[in-house]
NUNUDREN-488360 format. One line per field, with one value per residue: x negated, y negated, z negated of N, C-alpha, C, O, CB in turn; residue number from 1; chain. Coordinates in Angstrom, 3 decimals. Atoms other than C-alpha are relative to their C-alpha. Glycine has a CB too. Layout:
BEGIN
n.xx: c(X, ...)
n.yy: c(Y, ...)
n.zz: c(Z, ...)
ca.xx: c(X, ...)
ca.yy: c(Y, ...)
ca.zz: c(Z, ...)
c.xx: c(X, ...)
c.yy: c(Y, ...)
c.zz: c(Z, ...)
o.xx: c(X, ...)
o.yy: c(Y, ...)
o.zz: c(Z, ...)
cb.xx: c(X, ...)
cb.yy: c(Y, ...)
cb.zz: c(Z, ...)
koldo: c(NUM, ...)
vomi: c(A, ...)
***
This chain:
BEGIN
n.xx: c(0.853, -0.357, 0.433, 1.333, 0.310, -0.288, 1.194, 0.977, -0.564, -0.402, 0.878, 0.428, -0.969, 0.106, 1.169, -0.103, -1.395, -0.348, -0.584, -1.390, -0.076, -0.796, -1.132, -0.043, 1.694, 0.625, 1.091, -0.001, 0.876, -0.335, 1.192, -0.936, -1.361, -0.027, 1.788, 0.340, -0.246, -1.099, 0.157, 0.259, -1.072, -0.868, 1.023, -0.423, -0.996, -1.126, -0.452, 0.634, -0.303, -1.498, 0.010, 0.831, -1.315, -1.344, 0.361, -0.188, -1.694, -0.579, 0.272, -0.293, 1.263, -0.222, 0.954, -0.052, -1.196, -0.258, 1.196, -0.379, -0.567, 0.565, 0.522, -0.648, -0.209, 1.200, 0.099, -0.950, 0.317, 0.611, -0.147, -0.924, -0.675, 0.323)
n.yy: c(1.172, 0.652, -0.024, 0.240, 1.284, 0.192, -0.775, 0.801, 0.501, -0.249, -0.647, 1.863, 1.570, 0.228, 0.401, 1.546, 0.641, 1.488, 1.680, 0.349, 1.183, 1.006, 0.052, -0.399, -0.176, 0.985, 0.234, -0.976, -1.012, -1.043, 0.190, 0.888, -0.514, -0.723, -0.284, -0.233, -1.838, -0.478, 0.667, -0.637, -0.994, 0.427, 0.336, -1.311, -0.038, 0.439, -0.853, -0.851, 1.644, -0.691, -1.122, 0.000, 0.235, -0.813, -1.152, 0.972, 0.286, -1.423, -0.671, 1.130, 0.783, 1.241, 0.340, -0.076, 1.186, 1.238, 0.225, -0.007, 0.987, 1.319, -0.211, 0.214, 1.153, 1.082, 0.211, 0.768, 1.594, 1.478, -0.303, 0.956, -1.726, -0.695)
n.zz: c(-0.110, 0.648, 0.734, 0.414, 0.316, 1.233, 1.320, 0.702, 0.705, 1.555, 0.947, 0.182, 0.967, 1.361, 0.133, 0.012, -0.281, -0.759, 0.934, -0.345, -1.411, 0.464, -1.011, -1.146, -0.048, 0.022, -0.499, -1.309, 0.484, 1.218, 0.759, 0.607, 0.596, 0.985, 0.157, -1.391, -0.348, -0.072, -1.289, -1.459, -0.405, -0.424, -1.229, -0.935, -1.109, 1.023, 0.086, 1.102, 1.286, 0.359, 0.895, 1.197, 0.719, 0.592, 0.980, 1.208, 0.535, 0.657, 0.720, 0.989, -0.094, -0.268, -0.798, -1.474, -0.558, 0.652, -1.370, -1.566, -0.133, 0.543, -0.994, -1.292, 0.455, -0.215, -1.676, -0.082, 0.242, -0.824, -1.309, -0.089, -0.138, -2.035)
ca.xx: c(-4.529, -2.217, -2.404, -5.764, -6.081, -3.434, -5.790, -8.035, -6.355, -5.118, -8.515, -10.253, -7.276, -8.353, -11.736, -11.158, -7.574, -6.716, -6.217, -2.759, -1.698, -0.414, 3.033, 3.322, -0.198, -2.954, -5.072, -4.277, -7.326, -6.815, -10.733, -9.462, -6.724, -7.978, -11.485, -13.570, -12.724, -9.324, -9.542, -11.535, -9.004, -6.390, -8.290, -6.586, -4.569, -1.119, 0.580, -1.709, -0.659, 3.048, 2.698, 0.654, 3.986, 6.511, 4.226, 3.689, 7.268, 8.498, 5.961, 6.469, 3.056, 3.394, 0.141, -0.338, 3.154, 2.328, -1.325, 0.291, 2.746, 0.641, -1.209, 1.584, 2.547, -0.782, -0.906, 2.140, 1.365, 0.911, 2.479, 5.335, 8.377, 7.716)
ca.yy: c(229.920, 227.709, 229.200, 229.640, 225.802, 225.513, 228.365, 225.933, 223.066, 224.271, 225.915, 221.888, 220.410, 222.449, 221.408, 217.834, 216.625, 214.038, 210.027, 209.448, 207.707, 204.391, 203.609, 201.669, 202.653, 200.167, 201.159, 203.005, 204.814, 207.872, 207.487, 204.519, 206.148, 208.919, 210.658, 211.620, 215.988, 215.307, 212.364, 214.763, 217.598, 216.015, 214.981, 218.009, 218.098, 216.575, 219.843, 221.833, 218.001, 219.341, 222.479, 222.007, 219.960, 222.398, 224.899, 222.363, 221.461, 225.375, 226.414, 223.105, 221.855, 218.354, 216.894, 218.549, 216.996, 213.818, 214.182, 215.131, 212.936, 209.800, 210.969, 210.666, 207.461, 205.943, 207.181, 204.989, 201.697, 198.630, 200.122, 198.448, 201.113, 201.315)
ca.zz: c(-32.559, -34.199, -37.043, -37.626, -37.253, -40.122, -42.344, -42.079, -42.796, -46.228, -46.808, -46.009, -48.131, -51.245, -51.072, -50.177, -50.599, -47.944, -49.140, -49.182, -45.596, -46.190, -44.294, -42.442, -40.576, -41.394, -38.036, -34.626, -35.544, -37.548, -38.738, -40.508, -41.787, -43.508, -44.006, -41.095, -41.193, -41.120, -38.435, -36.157, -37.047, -35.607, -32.103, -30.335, -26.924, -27.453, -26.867, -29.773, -32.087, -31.863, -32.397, -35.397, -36.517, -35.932, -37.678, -40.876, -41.139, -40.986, -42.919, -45.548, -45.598, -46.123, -45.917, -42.751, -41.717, -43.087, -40.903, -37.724, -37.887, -38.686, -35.800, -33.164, -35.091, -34.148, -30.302, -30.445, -32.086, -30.085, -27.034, -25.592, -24.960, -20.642)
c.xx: c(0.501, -0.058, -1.352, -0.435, 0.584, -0.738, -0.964, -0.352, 0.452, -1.636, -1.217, 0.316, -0.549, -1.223, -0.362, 1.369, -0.354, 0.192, 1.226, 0.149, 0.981, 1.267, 0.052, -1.429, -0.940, -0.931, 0.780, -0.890, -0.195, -1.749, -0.028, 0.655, -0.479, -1.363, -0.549, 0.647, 0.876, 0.219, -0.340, 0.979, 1.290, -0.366, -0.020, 1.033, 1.362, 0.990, -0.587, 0.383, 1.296, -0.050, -0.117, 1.570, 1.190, -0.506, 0.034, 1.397, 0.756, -0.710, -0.113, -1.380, 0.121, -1.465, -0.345, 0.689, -0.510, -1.502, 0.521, 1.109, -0.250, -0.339, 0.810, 0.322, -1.237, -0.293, 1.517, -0.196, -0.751, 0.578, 1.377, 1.109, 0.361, -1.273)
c.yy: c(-1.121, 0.273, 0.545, -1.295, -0.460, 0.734, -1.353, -0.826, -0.122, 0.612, -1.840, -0.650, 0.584, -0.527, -1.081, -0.265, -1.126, -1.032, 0.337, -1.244, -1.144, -0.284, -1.775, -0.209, -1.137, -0.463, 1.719, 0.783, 0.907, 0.185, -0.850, -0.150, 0.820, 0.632, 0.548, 1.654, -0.185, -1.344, 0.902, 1.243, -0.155, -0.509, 1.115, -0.424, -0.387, 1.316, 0.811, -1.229, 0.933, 1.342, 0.405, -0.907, 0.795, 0.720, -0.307, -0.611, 1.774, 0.461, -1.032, -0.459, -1.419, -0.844, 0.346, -0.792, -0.994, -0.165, -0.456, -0.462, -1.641, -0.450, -0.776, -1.648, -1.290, -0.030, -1.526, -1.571, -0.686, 0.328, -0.587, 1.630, -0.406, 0.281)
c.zz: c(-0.926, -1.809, -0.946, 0.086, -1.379, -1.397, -0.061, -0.457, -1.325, -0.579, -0.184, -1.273, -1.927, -0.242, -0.096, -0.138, 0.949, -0.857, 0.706, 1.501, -0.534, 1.298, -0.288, 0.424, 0.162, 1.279, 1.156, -0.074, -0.825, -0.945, -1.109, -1.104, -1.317, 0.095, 1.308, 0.479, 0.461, 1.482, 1.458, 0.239, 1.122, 1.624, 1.017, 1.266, -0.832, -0.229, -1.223, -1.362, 0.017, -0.096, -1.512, -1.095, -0.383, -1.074, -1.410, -0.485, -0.228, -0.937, -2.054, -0.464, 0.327, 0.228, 0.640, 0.694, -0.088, 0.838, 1.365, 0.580, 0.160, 1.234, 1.457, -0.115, 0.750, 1.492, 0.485, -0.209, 0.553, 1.244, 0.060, 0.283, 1.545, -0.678)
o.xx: c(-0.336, -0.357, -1.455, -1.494, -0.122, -0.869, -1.276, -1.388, 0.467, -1.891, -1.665, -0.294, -0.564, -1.241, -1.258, 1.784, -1.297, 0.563, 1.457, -0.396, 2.001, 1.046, -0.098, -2.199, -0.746, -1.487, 1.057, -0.484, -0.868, -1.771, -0.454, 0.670, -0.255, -2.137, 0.271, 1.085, 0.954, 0.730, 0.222, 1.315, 1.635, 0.779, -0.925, 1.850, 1.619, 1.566, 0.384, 0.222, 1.258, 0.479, 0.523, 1.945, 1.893, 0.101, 0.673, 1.705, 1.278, -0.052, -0.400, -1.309, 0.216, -1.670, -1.135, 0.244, -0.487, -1.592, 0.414, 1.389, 0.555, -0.050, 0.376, 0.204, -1.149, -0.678, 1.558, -0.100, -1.981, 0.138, 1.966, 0.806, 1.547, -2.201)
o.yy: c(-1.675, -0.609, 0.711, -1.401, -1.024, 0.242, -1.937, -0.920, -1.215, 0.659, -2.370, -1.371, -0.117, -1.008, -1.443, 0.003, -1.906, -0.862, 0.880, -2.329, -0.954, -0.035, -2.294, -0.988, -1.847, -1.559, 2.903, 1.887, 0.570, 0.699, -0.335, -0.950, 0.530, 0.019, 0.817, 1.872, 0.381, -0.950, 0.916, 1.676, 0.725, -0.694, 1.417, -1.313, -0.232, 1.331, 1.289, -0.939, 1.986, 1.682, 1.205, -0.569, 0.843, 0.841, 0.439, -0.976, 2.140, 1.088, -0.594, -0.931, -1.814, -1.203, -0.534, -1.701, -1.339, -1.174, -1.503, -0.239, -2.480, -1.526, -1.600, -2.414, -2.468, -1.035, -2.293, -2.445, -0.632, -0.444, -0.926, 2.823, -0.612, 0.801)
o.zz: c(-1.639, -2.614, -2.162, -0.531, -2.215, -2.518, -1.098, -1.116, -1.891, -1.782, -1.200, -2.062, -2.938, -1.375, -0.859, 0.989, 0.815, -2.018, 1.787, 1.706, -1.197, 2.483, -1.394, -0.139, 1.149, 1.360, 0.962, 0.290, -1.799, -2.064, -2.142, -2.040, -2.492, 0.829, 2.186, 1.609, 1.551, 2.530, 2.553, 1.341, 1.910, 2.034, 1.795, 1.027, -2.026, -1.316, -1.809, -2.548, -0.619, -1.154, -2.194, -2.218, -1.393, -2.138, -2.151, -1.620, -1.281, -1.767, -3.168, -1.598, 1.488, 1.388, 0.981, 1.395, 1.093, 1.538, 2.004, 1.758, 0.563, 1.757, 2.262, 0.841, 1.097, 2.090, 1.448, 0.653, 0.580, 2.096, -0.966, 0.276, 1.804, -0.059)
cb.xx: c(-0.051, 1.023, 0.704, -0.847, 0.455, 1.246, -1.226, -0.490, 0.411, 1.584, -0.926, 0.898, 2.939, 0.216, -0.531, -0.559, 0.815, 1.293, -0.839, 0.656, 0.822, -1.071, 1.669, 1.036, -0.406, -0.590, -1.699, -0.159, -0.623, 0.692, -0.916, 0.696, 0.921, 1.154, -0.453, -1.820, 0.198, 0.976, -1.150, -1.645, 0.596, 0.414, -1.569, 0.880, 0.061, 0.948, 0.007, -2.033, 0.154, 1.121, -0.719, -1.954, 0.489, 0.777, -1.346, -0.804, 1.144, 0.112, -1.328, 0.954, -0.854, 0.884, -0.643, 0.366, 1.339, 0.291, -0.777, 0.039, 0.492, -1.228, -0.104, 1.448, -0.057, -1.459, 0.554, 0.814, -0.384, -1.887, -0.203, -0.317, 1.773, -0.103)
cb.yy: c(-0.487, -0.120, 0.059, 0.736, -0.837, 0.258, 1.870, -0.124, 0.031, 1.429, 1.940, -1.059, 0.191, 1.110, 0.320, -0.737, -0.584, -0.029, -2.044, -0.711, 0.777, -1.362, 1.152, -0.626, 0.847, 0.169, -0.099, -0.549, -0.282, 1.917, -0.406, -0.052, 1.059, 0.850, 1.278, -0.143, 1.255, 0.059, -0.990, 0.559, 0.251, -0.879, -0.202, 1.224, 1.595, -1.400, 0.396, 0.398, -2.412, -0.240, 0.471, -1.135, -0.768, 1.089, 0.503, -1.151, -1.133, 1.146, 0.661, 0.481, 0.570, -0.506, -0.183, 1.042, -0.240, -0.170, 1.485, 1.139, 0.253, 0.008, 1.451, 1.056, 0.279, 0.409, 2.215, 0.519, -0.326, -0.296, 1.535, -1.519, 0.622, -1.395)
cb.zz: c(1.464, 0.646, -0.024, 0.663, 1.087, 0.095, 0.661, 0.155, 0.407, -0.189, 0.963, 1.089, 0.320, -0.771, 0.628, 1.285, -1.401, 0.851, 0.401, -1.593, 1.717, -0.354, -0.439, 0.749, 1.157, -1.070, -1.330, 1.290, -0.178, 0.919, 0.755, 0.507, 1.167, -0.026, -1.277, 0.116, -1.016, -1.681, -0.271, 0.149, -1.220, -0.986, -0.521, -1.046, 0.826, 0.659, 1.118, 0.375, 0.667, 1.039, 0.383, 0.351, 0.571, 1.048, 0.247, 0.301, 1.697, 0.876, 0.909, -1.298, 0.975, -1.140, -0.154, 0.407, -0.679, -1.932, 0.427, 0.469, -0.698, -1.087, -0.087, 0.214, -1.651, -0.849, 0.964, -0.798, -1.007, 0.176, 0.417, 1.394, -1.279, 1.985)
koldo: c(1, 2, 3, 4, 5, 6, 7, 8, 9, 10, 11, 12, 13, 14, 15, 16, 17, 18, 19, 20, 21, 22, 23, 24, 25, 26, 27, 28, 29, 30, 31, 32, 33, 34, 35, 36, 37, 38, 39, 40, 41, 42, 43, 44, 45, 46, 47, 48, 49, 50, 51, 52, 53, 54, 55, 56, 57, 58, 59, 60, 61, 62, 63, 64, 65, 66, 67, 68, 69, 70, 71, 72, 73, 74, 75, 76, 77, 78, 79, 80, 81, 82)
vomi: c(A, A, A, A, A, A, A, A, A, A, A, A, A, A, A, A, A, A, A, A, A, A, A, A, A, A, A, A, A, A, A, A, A, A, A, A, A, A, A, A, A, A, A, A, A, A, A, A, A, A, A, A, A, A, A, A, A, A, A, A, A, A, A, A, A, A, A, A, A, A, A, A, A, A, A, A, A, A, A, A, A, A)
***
């Protein structure tokens, strides 16, 4: 399952490359962020989000990484740490 989300990921990215994510993130909203495909890609359970990281970091897929990372980045911002 997981990786048939990453096939399709790389088969997306040649078709469209992602915009580069700007650091630090301009918008808690990954729509925002980066084009709508890859906004709704990312719009998965948080358990299937990390996965999709380990798999993109072992398999060295950086704009994936650099997606599903942004991602967790943005469930994050604005929240206080309690």
């Amino acid at each position: 399952q997981i990786l048939g989300k990453v096939m399709e990921f790389c088969k997306h990215y040649c078709e469209e490359p992602m915009n580069e994510i700007e650091k630090p993130l301009k918008s808690s909203n990954m729509h925002e962020v980066v084009q709508e495909w890859y906004a709704n890609y990312v719009e998965v359970e948080q358990e299937t989000l990390f996965e999709l990281i380990l798999a993109a970091n072992y398999m060295d897929i950086k704009p994936l990484l650099d997606l599903t990372c942004a991602t967790v980045a943005s469930m994050i911002k604005g929240k206080t740490p309690e």
